[in-house]
C-alpha positions as CSV (number, residue, x, y, z in Angstrom):
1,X,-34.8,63.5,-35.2
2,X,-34.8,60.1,-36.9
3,X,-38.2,59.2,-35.6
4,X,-41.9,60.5,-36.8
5,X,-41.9,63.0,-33.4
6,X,-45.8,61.8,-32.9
7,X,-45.9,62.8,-29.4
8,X,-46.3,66.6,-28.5
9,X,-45.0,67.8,-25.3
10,X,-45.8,71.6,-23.6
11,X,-42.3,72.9,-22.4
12,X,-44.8,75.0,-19.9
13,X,-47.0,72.6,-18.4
14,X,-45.0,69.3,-18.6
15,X,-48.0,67.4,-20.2
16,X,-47.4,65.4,-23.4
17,X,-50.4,64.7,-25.9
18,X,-50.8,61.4,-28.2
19,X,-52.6,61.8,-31.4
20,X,-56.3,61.7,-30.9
21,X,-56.3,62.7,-27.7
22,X,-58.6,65.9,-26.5
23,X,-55.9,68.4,-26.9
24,X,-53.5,67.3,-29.3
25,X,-54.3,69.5,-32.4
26,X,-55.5,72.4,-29.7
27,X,-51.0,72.2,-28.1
28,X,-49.5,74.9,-30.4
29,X,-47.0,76.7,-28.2
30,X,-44.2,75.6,-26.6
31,X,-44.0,72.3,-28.4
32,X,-41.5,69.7,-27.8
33,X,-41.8,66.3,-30.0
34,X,-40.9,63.1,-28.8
35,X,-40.6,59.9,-30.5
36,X,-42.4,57.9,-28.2
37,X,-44.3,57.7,-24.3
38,X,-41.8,56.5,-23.0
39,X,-39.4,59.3,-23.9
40,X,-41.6,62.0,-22.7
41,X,-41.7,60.4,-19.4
42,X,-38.1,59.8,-19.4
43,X,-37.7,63.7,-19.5
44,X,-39.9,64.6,-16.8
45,X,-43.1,64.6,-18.9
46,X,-46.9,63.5,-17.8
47,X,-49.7,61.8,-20.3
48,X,-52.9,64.2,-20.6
49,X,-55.6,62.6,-18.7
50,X,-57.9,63.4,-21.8
């Protein structure tokens, strides 16, 4: 991955996490990185509402 992979997605729930958000540090499992918003939402991901 050639970018930093700052944004945390959960394979189970669809639900991708930017740093400082509520649950960010609390996503451990089922982690997929993404190098930006806008490519977690190109695959089908949804921002956490906290």
């Amino acid at each position: 991955m050639s970018c930093s992979g700052q944004i945390k997605g959960n394979k189970n729930s669809k639900i991708y996490h930017v740093p400082g958000g509520a649950y960010y540090d609390r996503t451990q499992d089922n982690i997929v990185w993404f190098c930006s918003e806008a490519d977690a939402q190109a695959a089908g991901y949804r921002k956490s509402q906290r």
